[in-house]
FIKOLZA-1660 file (N, C-alpha, C; in steps of 0.1 Angstrom, whole numbers, plus 5000, padded with zeros to 4 digits):
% residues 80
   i   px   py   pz ch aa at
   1 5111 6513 7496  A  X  N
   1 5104 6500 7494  A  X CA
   1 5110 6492 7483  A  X  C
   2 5120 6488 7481  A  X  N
   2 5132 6481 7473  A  X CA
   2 5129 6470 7477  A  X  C
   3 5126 6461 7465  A  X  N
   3 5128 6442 7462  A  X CA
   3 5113 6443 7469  A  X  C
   4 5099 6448 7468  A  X  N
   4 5088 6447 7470  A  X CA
   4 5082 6452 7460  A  X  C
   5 5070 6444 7457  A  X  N
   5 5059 6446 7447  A  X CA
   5 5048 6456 7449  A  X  C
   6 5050 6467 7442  A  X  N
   6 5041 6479 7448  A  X CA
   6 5026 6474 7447  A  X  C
   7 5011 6475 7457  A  X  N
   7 5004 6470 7457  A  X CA
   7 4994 6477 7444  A  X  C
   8 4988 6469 7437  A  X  N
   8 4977 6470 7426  A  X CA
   8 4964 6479 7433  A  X  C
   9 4964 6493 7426  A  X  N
   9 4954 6501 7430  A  X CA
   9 4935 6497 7426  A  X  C
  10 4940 6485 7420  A  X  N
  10 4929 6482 7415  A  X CA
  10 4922 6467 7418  A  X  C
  11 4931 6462 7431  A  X  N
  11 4930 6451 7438  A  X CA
  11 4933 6453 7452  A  X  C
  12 4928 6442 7460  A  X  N
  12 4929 6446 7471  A  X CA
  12 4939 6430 7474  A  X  C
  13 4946 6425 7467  A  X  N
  13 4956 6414 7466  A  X CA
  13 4967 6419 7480  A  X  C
  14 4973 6434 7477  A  X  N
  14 4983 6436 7485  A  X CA
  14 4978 6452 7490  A  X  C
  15 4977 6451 7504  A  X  N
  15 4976 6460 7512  A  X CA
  15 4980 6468 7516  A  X  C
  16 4982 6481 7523  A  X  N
  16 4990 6491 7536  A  X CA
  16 4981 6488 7545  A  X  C
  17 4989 6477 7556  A  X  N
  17 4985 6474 7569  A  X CA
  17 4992 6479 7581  A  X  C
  18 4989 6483 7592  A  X  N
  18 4999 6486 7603  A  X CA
  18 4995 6472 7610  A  X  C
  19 5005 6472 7615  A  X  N
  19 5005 6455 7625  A  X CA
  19 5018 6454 7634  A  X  C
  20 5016 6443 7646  A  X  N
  20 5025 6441 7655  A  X CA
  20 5033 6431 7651  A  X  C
  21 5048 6430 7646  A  X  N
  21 5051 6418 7643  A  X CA
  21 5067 6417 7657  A  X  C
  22 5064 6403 7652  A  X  N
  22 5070 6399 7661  A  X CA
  22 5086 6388 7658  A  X  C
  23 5094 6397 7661  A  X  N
  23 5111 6394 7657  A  X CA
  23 5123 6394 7665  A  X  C
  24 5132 6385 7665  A  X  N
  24 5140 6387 7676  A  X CA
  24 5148 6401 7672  A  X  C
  25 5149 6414 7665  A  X  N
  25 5153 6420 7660  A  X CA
  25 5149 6427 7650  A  X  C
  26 5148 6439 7648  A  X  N
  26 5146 6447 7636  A  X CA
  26 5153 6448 7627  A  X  C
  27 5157 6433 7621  A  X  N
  27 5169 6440 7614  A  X CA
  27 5164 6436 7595  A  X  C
  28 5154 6431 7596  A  X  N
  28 5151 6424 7582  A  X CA
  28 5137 6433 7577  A  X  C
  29 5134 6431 7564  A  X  N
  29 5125 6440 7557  A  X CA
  29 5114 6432 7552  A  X  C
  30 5111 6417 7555  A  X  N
  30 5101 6410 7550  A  X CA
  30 5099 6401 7562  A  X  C
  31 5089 6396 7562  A  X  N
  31 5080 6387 7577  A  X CA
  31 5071 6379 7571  A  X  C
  32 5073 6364 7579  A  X  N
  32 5063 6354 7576  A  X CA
  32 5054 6358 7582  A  X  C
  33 5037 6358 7572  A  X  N
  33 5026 6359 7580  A  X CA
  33 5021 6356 7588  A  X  C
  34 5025 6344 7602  A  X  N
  34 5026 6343 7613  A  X CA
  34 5028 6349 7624  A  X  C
  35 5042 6355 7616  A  X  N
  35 5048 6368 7627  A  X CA
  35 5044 6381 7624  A  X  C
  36 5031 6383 7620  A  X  N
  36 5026 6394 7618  A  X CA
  36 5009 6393 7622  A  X  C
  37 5010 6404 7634  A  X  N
  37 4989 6405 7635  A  X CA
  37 4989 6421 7635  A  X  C
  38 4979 6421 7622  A  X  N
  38 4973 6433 7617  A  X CA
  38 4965 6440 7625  A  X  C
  39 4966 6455 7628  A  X  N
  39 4958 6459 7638  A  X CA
  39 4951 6468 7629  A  X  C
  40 4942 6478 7633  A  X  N
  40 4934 6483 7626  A  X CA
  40 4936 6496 7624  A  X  C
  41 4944 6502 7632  A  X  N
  41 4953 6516 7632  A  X CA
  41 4967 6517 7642  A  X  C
  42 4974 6529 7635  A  X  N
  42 4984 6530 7641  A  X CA
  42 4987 6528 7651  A  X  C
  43 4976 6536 7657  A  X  N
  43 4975 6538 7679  A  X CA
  43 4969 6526 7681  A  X  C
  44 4964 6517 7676  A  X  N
  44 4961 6501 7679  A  X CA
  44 4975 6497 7682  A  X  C
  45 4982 6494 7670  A  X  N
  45 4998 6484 7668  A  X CA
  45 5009 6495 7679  A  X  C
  46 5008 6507 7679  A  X  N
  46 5019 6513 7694  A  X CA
  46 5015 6511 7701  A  X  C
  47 5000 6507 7705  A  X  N
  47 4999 6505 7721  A  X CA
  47 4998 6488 7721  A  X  C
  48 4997 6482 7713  A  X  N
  48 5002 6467 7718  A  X CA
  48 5012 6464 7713  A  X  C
  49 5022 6473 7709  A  X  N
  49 5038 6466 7707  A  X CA
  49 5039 6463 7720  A  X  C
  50 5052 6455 7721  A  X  N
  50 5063 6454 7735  A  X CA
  50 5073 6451 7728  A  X  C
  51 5083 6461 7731  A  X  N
  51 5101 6459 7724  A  X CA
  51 5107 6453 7736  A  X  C
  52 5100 6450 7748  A  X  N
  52 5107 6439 7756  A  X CA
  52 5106 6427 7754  A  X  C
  53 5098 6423 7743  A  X  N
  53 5089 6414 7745  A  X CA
  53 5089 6406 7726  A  X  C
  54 5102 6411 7721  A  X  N
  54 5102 6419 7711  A  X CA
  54 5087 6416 7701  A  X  C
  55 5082 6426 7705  A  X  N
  55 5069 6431 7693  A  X CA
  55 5070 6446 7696  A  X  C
  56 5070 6443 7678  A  X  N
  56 5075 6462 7677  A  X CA
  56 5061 6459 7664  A  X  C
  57 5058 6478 7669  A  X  N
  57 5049 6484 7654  A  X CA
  57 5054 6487 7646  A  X  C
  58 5043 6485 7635  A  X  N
  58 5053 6489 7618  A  X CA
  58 5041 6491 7609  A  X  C
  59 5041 6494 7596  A  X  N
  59 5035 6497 7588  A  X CA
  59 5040 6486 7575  A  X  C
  60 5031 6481 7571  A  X  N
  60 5036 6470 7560  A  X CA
  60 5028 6469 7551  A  X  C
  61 5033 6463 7540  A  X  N
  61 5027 6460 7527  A  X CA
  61 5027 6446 7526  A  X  C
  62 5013 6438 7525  A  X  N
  62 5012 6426 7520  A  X CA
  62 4997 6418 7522  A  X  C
  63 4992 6407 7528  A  X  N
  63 5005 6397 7522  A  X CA
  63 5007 6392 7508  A  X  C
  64 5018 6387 7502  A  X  N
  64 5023 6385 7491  A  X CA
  64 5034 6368 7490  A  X  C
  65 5027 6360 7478  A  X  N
  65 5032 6349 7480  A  X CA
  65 5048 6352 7477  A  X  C
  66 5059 6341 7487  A  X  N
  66 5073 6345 7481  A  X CA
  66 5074 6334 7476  A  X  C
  67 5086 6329 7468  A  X  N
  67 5090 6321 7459  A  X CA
  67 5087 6307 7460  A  X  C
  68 5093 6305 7480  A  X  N
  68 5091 6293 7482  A  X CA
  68 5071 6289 7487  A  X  C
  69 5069 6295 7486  A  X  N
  69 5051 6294 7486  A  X CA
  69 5047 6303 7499  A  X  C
  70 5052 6306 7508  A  X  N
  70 5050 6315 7521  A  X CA
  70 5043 6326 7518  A  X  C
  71 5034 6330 7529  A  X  N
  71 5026 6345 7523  A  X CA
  71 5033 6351 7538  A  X  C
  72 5040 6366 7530  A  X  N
  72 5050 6372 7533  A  X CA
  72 5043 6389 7534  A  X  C
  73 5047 6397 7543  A  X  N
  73 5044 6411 7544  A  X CA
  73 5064 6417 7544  A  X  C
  74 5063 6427 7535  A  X  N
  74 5070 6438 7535  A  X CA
  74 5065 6447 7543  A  X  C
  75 5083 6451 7548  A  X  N
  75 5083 6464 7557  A  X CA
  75 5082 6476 7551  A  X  C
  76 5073 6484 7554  A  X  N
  76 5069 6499 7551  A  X CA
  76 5079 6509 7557  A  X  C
  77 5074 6509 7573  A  X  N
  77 5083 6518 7580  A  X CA
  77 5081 6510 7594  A  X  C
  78 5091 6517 7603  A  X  N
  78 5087 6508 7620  A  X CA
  78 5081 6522 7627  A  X  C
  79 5074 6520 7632  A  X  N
  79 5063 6531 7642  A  X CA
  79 5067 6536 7655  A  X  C
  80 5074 6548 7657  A  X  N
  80 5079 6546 7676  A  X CA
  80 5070 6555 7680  A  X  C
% end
C-alpha cells in the first residue's frame, strides 16, 4: 500500500471497502470515485464484477481527497 494514506483508526474519514470498479485495465493503483461502487462484501463485488465488461472486484482504501480536489479510492488488492 505505497503512496496511500493509511486510514485513521479513530475516524471513519478513510475506509476498507470492497467495490466494483470500473477500468479499461488493471493497471493503475488509484480510482476516481465514479469509477468505483462499493459493495457490501466480498461475494457481493465477485458476483457483480464483469472482466468482459471491464468491472473487476477489488478491495480498496478510501475515499481520500487528491491534490487536484477529486475524491479518490486506493487499491488494496483485486479479488478473483
Amino acid at each position: 500500500m505505497q503512496k496511500m494514506i493509511p486510514p485513521d483508526p479513530e475516524s471513519s474519514v478513510s475506509t476498507l471497502e470492497y467495490a466494483v470498479i470500473y477500468i479499461p485495465r488493471r493497471s493503475r493503483n488509484r480510482f476516481a470515485a465514479t469509477c468505483v461502487e462499493i459493495k457490501s462484501c466480498a461475494a457481493e463485488a465477485l458476483n457483480d464484477a464483469d472482466p468482459d465488461n471491464k468491472r473487476y472486484a477489488a478491495r480498496v482504501s478510501g475515499p481520500s481527497k487528491s491534490s487536484e480536489g477529486l475524491f479518490i479510492y486506493y487499491l488494496v488488492e483485486w479479488l478473483e
